[in-house]
Structures are given as C-alpha cells and as structure tokens.
C-alpha positions, 0 to 999 in steps of 0.5 A, spaced: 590 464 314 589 457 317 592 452 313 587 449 309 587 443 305 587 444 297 594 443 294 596 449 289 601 448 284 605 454 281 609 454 276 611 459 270 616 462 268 623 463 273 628 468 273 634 469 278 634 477 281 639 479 284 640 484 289 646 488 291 647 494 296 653 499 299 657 498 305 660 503 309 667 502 311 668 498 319 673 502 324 677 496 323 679 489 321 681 487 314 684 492 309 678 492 304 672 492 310 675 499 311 673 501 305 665 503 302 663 496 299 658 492 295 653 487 297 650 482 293 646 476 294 642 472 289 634 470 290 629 466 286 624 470 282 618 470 278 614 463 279 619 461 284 618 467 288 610 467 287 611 460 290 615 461 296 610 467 297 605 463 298 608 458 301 610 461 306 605 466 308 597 461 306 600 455 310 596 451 304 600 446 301 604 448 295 608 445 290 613 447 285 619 447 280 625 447 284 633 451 283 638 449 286 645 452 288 642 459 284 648 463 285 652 459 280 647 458 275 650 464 270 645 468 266 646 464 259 643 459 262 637 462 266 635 469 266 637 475 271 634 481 274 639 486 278 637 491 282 641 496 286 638 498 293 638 504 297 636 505 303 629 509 304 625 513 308 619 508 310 615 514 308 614 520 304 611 524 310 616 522 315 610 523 321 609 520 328 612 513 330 616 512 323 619 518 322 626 516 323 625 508 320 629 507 314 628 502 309 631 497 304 627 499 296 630 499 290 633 506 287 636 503 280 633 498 276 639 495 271 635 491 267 636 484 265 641 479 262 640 472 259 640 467 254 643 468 247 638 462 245 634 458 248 637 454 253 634 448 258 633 451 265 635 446 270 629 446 274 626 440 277 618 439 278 619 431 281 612 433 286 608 436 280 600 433 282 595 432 276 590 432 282 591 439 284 586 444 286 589 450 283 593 452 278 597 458 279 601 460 272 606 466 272 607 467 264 612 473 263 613 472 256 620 469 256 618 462 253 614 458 258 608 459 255 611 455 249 614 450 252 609 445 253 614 440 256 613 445 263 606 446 263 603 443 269 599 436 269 593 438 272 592 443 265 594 437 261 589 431 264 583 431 259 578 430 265 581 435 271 579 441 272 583 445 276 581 452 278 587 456 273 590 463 276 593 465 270 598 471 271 599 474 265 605 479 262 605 482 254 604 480 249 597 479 252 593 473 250 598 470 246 603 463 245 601 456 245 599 456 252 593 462 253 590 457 246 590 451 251 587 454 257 582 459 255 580 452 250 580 447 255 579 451 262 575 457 261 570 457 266 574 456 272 579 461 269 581 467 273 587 472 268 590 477 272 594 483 268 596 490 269 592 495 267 599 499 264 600 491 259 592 493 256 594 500 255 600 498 251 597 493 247 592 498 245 587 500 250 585 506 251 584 507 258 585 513 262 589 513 268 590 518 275 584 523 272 578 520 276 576 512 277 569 513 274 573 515 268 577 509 268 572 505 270 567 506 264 573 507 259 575 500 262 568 497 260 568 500 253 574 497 252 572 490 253 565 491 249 568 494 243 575 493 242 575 485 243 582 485 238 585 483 245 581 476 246 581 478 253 573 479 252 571 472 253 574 471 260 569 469 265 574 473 271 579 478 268 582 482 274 586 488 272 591 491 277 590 499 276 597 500 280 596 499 288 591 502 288 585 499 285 583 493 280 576 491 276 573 485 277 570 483 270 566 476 270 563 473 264 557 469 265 553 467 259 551 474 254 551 478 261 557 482 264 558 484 271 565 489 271 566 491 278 571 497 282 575 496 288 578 502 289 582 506 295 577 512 296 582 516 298 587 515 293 588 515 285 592 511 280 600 512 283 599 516 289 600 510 294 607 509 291 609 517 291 608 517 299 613 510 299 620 513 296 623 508 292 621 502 288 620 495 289 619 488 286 614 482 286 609 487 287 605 482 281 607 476 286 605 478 292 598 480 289 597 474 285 600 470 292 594 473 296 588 473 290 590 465 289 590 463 296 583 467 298 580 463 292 583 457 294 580 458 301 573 460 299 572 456 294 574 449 299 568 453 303 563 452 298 563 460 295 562 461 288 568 462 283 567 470 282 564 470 289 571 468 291 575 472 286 571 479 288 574 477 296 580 476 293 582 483 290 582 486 296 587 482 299 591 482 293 591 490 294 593 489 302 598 483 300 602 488 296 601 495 298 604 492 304 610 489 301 612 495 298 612 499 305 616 494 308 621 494 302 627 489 303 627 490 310 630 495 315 637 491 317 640 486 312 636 486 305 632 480 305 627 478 299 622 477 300 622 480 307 617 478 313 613 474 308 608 471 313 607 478 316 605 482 309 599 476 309 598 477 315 598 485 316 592 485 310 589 480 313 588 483 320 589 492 319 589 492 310 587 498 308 580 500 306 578 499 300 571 501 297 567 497 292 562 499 287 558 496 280 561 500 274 555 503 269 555 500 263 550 505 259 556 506 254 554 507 248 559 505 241 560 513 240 562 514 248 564 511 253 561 515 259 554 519 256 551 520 263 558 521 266 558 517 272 559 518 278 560 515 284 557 520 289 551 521 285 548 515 286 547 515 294 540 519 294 539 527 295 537 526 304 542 521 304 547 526 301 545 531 306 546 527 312 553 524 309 554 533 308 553 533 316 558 527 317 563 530 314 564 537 317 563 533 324 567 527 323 571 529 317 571 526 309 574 520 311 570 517 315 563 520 312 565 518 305 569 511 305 566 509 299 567 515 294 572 517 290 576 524 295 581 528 290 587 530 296 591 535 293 594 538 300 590 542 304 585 542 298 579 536 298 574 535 293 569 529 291 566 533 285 568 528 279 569 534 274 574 538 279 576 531 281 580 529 274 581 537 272 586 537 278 589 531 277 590 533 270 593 539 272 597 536 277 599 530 272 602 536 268 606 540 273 609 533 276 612 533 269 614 539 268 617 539 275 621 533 275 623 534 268 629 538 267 627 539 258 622 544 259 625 551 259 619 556 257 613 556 262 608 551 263 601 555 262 593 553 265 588 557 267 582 557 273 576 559 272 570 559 278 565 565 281 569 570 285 571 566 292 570 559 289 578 558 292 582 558 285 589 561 287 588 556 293 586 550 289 593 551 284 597 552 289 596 546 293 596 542 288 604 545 286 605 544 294 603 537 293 607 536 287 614 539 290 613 545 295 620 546 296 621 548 289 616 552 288 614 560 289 608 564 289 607 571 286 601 574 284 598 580 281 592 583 278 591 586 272 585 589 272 591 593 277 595 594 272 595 601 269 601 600 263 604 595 259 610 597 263 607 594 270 606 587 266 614 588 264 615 589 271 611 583 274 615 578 269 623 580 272 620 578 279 619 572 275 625 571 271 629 573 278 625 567 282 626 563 276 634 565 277 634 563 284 631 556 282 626 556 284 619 555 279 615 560 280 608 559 281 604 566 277 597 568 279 596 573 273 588 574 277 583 577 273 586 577 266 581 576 262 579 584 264 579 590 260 586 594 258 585 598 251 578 594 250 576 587 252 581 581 253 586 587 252 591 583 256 591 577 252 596 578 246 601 581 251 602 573 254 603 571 246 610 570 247 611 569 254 607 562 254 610 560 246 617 562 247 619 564 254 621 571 253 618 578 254 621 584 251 622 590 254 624 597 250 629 592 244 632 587 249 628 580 249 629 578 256 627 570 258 623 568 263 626 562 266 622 555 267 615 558 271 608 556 271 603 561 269 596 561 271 590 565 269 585 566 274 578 569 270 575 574 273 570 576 269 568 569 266 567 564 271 568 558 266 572 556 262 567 555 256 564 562 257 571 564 256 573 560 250 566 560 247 567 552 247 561 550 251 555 546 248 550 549 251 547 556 249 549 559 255 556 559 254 557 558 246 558 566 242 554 569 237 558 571 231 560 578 233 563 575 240 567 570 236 569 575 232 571 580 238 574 574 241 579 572 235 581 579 234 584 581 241 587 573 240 583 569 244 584 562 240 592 564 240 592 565 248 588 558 248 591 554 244 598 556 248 594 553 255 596 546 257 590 545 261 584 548 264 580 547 271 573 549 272 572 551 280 565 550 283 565 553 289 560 552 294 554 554 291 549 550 286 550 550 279 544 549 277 539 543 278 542 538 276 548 540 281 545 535 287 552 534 290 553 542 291 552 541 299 558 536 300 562 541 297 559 545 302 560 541 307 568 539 306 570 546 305 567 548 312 570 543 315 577 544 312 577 551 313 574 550 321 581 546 322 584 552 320 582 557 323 579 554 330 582 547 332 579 548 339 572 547 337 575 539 335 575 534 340 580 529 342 578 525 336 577 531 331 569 531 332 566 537 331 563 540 337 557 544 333 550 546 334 545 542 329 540 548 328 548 552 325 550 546 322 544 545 318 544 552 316 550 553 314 550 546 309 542 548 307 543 556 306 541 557 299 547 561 297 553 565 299 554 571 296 561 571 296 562 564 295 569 560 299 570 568 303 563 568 305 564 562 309 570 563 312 568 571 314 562 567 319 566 564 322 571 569 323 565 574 326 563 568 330 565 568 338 568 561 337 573 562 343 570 557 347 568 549 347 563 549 341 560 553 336 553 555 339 547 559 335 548 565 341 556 565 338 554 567 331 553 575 329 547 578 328 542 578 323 545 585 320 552 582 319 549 576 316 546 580 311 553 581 308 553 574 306 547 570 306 540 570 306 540 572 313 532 570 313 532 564 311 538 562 315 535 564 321 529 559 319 533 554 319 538 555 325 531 554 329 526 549 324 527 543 329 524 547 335 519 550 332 517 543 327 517 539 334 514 545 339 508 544 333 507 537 333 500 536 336 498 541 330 501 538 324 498 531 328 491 534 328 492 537 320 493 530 317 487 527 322 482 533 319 484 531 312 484 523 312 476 526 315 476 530 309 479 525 305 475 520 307 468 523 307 463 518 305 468 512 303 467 510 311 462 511 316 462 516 321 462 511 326 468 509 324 474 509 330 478 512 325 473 517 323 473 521 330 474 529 331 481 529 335 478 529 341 475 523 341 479 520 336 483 513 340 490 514 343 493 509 338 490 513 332 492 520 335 500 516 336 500 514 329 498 522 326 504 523 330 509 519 327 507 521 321 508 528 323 515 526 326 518 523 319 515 529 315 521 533 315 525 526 312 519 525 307 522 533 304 528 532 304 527 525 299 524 530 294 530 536 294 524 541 299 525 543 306 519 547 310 520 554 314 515 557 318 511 562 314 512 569 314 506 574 312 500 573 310 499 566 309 503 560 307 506 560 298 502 554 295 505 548 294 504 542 289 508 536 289 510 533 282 506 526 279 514 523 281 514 526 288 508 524 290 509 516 288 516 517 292 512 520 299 506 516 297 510 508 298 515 512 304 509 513 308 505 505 306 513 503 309 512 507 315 505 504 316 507 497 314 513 499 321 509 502 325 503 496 324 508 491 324 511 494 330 503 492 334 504 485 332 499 486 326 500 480 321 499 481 313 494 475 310 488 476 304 483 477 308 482 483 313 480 481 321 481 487 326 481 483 332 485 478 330 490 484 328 490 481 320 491 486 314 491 484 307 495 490 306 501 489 310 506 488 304 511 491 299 508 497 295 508 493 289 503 488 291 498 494 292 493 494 289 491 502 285 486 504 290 491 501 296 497 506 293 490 511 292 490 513 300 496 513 300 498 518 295 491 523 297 495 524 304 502 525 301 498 530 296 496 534 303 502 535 306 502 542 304 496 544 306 496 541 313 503 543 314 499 551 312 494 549 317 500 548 323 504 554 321 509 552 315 510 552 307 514 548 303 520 550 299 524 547 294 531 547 297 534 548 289 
C-alpha cells in the first residue's frame, strides 16, 4: 500500500513468543556443533506483533508501546508463548514449481508461562497520540482490558473520535474496556472475533458443513441470542478460519449480514493443504483489515463500506502468512512481512461475496434453506451449466459455493453438507486411534447416481494411503455363509493396517423377506464382531458403507421423510420394526442422499449443474484430447445443448458415460457426426427429443423469416380496429416498411431467451399439429416486461428519446421508459404479444415444452 497520511495506534495486550527449532550436526568445528542441537530465539508477539506487521507492510504511520531487550525480561514479568518448529512441505499437493520447497510451520505448540500475579510490564508508550486517526486494540484477555492506566488516549479524550478496531479474544464483551468502547465509540467501532470464540461462548453455529448454514445460523444467532452483547455493533467481523468471514453492520433498527467466502473451499480446508501450524494468523488478519479502513476511510468512503473491502485483504494477508510459515532459511517471524501484504494485495486468492438471507424465524433459522446458486435465475443457470463443461467449475462458478472431495465436485448445498458430514466423520475416526469398531454410514440415490464413487473420494481425500476398497453385493449373496465370508476379507485388510473401506451395495434387498439382511449387521456395526459357527471373531477398525438399492433415499428407507411420499403407513412401520430396521439405523453415523443428474422434482432447478459438472469431470477422465491447451472444451453447441436439456437419462451417471464411450471422440472435437446412432441412443435417453435439440439452432434460425412474419400477422389481429388500416405498422408483410419487418425479426431472435426465463424450450413439431400451450399469469408478466426492454433497446438504439408527449417525426415516445412507469393499457400490448408465442411459433413449425 502507499503510504498514506493517518496515524494509527496499537496497542493491547503484549506477549513474548519464543520460537525454537533443530540443528543437524556440522562436519566439524567445536564438540557440541557436531552434535543435533536446539535453536531459540525470542520475538515481540500480541499487540507488539500486530504493530510491527502493520508497520512494516502499510507504510502508514504507526505507533505503539515498546519492549526492549525482550530476551531477558523472565516470564514472571511478562507472559511467554513457546513453540517448536519444523520444517514443512510448502504444500500438501507437492505439485509443480513448490514440490520440493520446505518451509519453517510450528509442529508442536507448548503453551504458555507467566506471571503468578499481576506484575507491571515494562513496556514504554512515550509516543502515544490523543490525536490519532485509528485505534487498533489486541484484547487477549490477559488483563490489559482492565488496566485503564494502558488504554490509549485517543479513546480516553471526551471529544475524539477515532475509528476503534477492537480485536477481541474470550471472554467476549467482557472487562472494563469493552463497557467504555462500545459506550463512548460505537458508531466508529469495528470488533473483530473468531467464529470458534462465539462457538464456546454459547452460539451455535455449524461449522465445515455448508456456507449458507453457517451463514444463516450466524444470523439466527445475532437476532435471538443476544446474551453476547455482540448484537449491538455497528461492524462485527467474524473470522470462519481462513476461509470466510461475516460482515455484520448495524445501521439504526436495520441489519445487513454479509459473506465472503472461498468458493472452493469450506471452514478448515485451507489449513489442510498447508501442513503444520502457524501463529499470528489474527494479527496479520487485523493487520491488513485495519490498514485498508484506514486508507479507505482517508478517501472519503463510508465506515462499513471500508470494512466489507477490508475483509477480503484480511483473508489474502493471513492465508499468505501461513503458506510462508517462518520462512525456508533461518526462521524468521514475522517472515517477509512486506511481501504477505503485498502478494494479497496484487495475486490474493478469490474470494466471493453474497448478502445473507434473513428469512429467519425464532423457530428456525434456515426455513427456506437458502441457497447461493438458487439465487441466480433458470437461463442463467443454464448458460453457467454450459460454461462449466467448456471452461470447467471454477471459472463458471466463482461465486457459488463448490464441494471438493477429490475427483468428486458438487454445488447441490444438500449433497454439499452431507458429504462434509461424512468426511467430518471419517477424518475423525481415521486420525484417532480410539475407535475400534466400525464407523458405519449409508448411501442412498437412483441406480448410477455415483454412490460407490462419491464415498470413496471423500475417504481418498481424507487418507488415500490408509484406506482399502472392498465391495460386495448382497442381492448376490445366497447364504448367510457368503456375508461371514465377505467380513474376514474385512477383518484380514483391518490386520494389515490398513481401514477398509466396504461397500455392502444393495443391502436393503430381500433374503428370507424384505430387508432380511438388516438384523445380521447388528452386531458387526454395535460391537465390531461376527460370529461364525461358536467363535465371535473381530472385525478391526472399518468403514461400513450401505448403498440402497431398492431405496433411493434415505427417507423411503427409514420412513422419516416429511412428506407423504416417503413416510409409512402402519403395516410398513410394522414390517420395518420387525426385520430391525430402527436398530440397523440408529447404529448409522451418517447418511448422505445422492441426486444424480436428473431432476428431482419441480423445484430442482439446479439439476443441470449437476448435469453439467459431471459430464465435465467424467469428459477429463475419459478423453483428455478433446481439451485444449488451457482445458477448454472443444464441443459442438447443438451436443452440449443436448446433453445438459435432455429431459433424463435412464441410467443415470452410467448413462452419460456409456455416450461418450459409444461416441467416435478420437479426434480434436466432439461433433454431432461422432455421436451414435438413434437406436444406441435409445438405450439411454429419449433419443427424440435429444435429436430435436442437437439441431434447434438451425432449424429455429433456417425459420426466422416465418417466426418474423407470425408475430407481424398477430400484432394485425391484435390490433384490428385499435389503428387504422393505413397505419405504417398496419401493412401485409409484404408492404410492411424494412424497419418494421427488422424489428419482428429481433423479436423472433430473442424468443428462444424469453423461453428459457420460464423453464420452456421449443422443438419443431412432429405429427399432426403443434400441442397447445399457455403461459402462466406469471410467466406472461415476465416475457411481457422482457419484450417492453427489448423495445425500449432496439428504440433507443434508433436514436429515439422518452418524453410525455409522443412526436414520430421527431423520434419522441412517451413510452421509452422502465416497465413500471407504464401504464396498464401500455403493459396490455405487450402481454397480448407474448400470450401469442405459441401460436405463432405453431404457425413456423414449433411448439413449446416446458423443460421440467
């Protein structure tokens, strides 16, 4: 950042951190160099540390209390914090330029030492300014807030007003300082916590499942849990790890809660891909905060407008530190301080933002179930479906939320926080070595959903080198011998140390009856044993996973759902409690319900994502050469079309991939000529309405003149007795002016657009005549405003002007202006056109479908 002209003090609580790390033995020299040795050095921590970084890396001026000679000053005079270091892989991936680089993270955290009783710190704040700008406070609960003798001046003066960024640790909204800042500075306040400090002070707030459900829960929280105090803040930011914060504003009665957010990411991922730990991780986020509010404010922006810029360098500043760790030579700390700002600053990693819901009530906190992706309109989301297979998800959708689990990628916010669940649950029971009987979960979806595929890429995410794939399938299995025979593969794997991964497919099929299979898992899942003949044998440490076969969710299984499709009558509750069923399920320690590629009833509108990202990722596993150099798609429009508006796929994920394996994709790119033939289609899809598709471009664009020609002949009907018959608008088509016959045309042009908006597609008609089709009183009102915007374009366009009163010569309509404005009989001729759309489509050839 330049420098910049507001003075900024810090100050809070201090500490000393003292890092140590091992030597190797030299070849030669003195005895004990030839020795493995310890390294130890002492550095300024706390608010000494949250000055320097902002010192060094803002250029703005800075003061701050001072310690000298911090290396002799003993821990019964002033806090210490020790930490072992290590040397690190820069990253867990170990790919491309930083393979091999190492770097210095902490590896073992040994806690603190300090004074048995309170003791005067030397510290010396000679420079101290009443007059300051800003106000940064570092509270760590170690006595500074109560020690009114160490506050700044800049908050003690009557008549300042600073702005006050108050990082604050637990006990939250405590001590004698928070009373006097949140009375006397309030309104150029900014507290910043973590989200992990409101989670042990009481609130609930979900975390790594989904962003909307932190999110929303974050909200609920601050509306009916107001025993934090923290309700009241004019700009609260909270930190979700280094992956996201909230900006919470407070403006009179009105509450604006704002998320940024890594898109690709979740709460705690970043960490896992840089191994090791690292400290200052609030400093250097502070650090950045402050200085960008600093600088934006100087410039004239609003408080809250500042801070909402400064989270996302607050989120860069930090995430770069912990890549850097202490360096990769002698550990420095804080290391490369000018280049963590710096590199945020010009390359920081992208970080998304949206306006939370607030349709919270005091029963729920997410009713509605709010979704990021559902908020982007159906033909959007359809052109960011095609953007995704071409470009791939990242660039298509870097602003929605995207679950990675390995190769496995989803937006579906439901799939989202059920696998993170599940991956949540397996990290757990994988890095812990207590658990000693199995972990069991179960899958559900329709048959090629991708169960086996989605579970085994979260356990390879979570520890691919440890975990084994077994699979059976019961509706295979003949005899209870065949299962006892299935668990010693298990039990041998396990004795191996290795932690099997077991599919047990299709396990809700009949043996002896319906769900026979379930009583025989009882004890596997409860005790970790099976018996075979008198000997009870022991499984080892495994993950069981159950795959549905005859169910595709969970709810039909159980009979837990809320609606009626999936709840039980009383003879099936009683058949389900006979065979176990409520034992088998309270044994589950999770559950995950797979959508798949095809719709799931009307209200599924982001099935074609889920479409889309699947044909993406299996299109890189399967023909790599048909991507080029920067892995975009090579693909004709009419097949991807096809292939992402296909009303369903028969078999699901194995549908898909069986077309592209019967496709001729050796070459270049994938043309129409390369995909099979109608009859081999019909194995898979509607092969029908997949060839309409393929070719609807053509066939809509050979017909334009006939679409242009139909609307005219309505707006005529229309019209008829309204305006003269000489009117120049009024004319046959023949005799009808250029610019009028141009017009009709680029309505013609933006009929397929105007579709899409209402979830409806055309084909061309085949049979007898075209099905009848009425647009909704909605619908209508939504074509009818999308054609007024169009005209307003295309009459702007011509140099035409709006004004009250109308003068054709002089290009001057009355009703070059928004939709609202319009009058009823205006918005009238417009919703009589769009009501017509089917039938002058009819009239060129075509019909509309509704596309779910």
């Amino acid at each position: 950042m330049e420098s910049k002209s507001p003075t900024i003090v810090v100050t809070g609580d201090v500490c000393i951190d003292w890092l140590q790390w091992p030597t190797k033995p030299e070849d030669e020299g003195l005895n004990w160099k030839l020795y493995v040795g310890t390294r130890m050095t002492a550095k300024p921590g706390g608010a000494l540390l949250l000055a320097d970084f902002m010192r060094t890396a803002t250029g703005i001026t800075v003061v701050s209390p001072q310690l000298k000679n911090i290396d002799k000053i003993p821990p019964k005079v002033l806090l210490h914090s020790n930490a072992e270091l290590e040397l690190f892989p820069y990253s867990a991936d170990r790919k491309g330029v930083d393979k091999d680089r190492m770097v210095y993270r902490i590896n073992r955290c040994r806690g603190f030492t300090g004074p048995i009783e309170d003791s005067h710190a030397p510290l010396s704040f000679e420079d101290d300014d009443s007059h300051a700008d800003m106000v940064v406070l570092d509270d760590a609960g170690n006595g500074f807030r109560d020690d009114e003798t160490r506050w700044p001046l800049a908050i003690q003066d009557e008549g300042r007003k600073p702005t006050v960024v108050y990082k604050m640790h637990r006990p939250l909204t405590s001590g004698d300082l928070w009373e006097h800042v949140s009375r006397n500075h309030s309104e150029r306040l900014v507290v910043v916590v973590t989200a992990d400090d409101l989670r042990a002070s009481g609130m609930n707030i979900s975390r790594s499942l989904s962003w909307e459900r932190t999110a929303t829960e974050f909200v609920w929280q601050m509306a009916y849990n107001k025993g934090l105090g923290l309700s009241g803040c004019t700009n609260l930011v909270v930190r979700f790890g280094l992956e996201g914060a909230i900006h919470y504003t407070l403006v009179g009665d009105q509450v604006i809660s704002r998320l940024y957010f890594d898109p690709t990411m979740s709460e705690g991922d970043f960490t896992h891909n840089y191994p090791g730990k690292m400290q200052g991780i609030s400093s250097a986020f502070v650090a950045a905060l402050a200085a960008r509010i600093a600088v934006q404010c100087d410039q004239g922006d609003l408080l809250s407008d500042a801070v909402g810029k400064a989270v996302r360098d607050g989120l860069n500043a930090s995430r770069e530190l912990v890549r850097r760790g202490f360096g990769e030579g002698e550990p420095e700390y804080p290391c490369s301080v000018a280049g963590i700002f710096l590199a945020s600053e010009q390359s920081g990693d992208h970080i998304a933002d949206v306006e939370i819901s607030d349709q919270n009530t005091a029963e729920d906190a997410d009713p509605l179930s709010w979704c990021i992706l559902k908020e982007i309109n159906d033909p959007v989301l359809e052109h960011i479906a095609y953007g995704i297979v071409k470009e791939g998800e990242t660039a298509a959708l870097n602003n929605v939320p995207i679950g990675n689990f390995g190769k496995l990628k989803t937006v579906d916010r439901n799939e989202i926080e059920s696998f993170h669940s599940i991956k949540n649950l397996m990290r757990e029971y994988i890095e812990s070595e207590s658990y000693t009987r199995p972990l069991s979960i179960a899958v559900f979806g329709s048959p090629g959903s991708g169960k086996s595929f989605g579970i085994t890429e979260i356990a390879k995410s979570v520890a691919s080198d440890r975990v084994k794939i077994l699979k059976f399938n019961l509706s295979q299995f003949d005899s209870k011998s065949d299962l006892i025979s299935a668990f010693h593969k298990v039990r041998d794997l396990a004795l191996e140390g290795k932690i099997p991964l077991v599919f047990f497919d299709e396990f809700d099929s009949e043996f002896n009856g319906e769900l026979g299979w379930l009583k025989y898992f009882l004890e596997p899942m409860q005790d970790g044993k099976f018996m075979e003949r008198e000997t009870m044998h022991p499984i080892g440490r495994s993950i069981l996973v159950f795959a549905g076969g005859i169910n595709n969710t969970f709810e039909k299984f159980s009979g837990d759902g809320a609606d009626d499709t999936a709840t039980m009558n009383s003879e099936e509750k009683k058949t389900y409690k006979d065979v176990k069923g409520p034992d088998f399920t309270s044994r589950l320690r999770g559950y995950v319900n797979i959508r798949g590629p095809n719709q799931r009833g009307s209200g599924d509108t982001v099935f074609v994502i889920r479409r889309a990202m699947l044909l993406r990722s299996l299109l890189e596993q399967k023909v790599d050469n048909l991507f080029d150099s920067r892995k975009h798609l090579r693909i004709d429009d009419g097949v991807l079309r096809a292939l992402i508006n296909v009303k369903s796929y028969k078999h699901g994920t194995r549908s898909i991939e069986a077309i592209i394996e019967m496709s001729m994709l050796n070459g270049r790119r994938w043309e129409q000529a390369y995909l099979p033939a109608k009859e081999q289609l019909k194995l898979h899809l509607d092969e029908e309405s997949f060839s309409r598709l393929l070719v609807s471009d053509v066939i809509l664009g050979a017909s334009r003149e006939r679409l242009a020609e139909a609307i005219h002949e309505r707006y005529r009907t229309d019209q008829k007795g309204i305006k003269a018959a000489g009117d120049p608008s009024m004319q046959p088509w023949s005799e009808l002016d250029f610019g009028l016959k141009e017009s009709n045309r680029k309505q013609a042009d933006q009929i397929q657009e105007k579709l899409q908006r209402v979830r409806c597609g055309l084909y061309p008609v085949v049979g007898e005549g075209a099905i009848s089709y009425e647009f909704t009183p909605e619908e209508v009102e939504i074509l009818a405003e999308m054609e007024h915007e169009r005209w307003v374009l295309e009459r702007g366009a011509d140099g035409r002007v709006g004004d009250e009163t109308r003068d054709v010569d002089a290009k001057i309509s009355p009703h070059l202006c928004s939709w609202d404005e319009l009058t009823e009989e205006v918005k009238e001729y417009d919703r009589q056109t769009v009501r017509g759309i089917p039938e002058f489509l009819a009239k060129a050839g075509f019909e509309v479908h509704r596309m779910d």
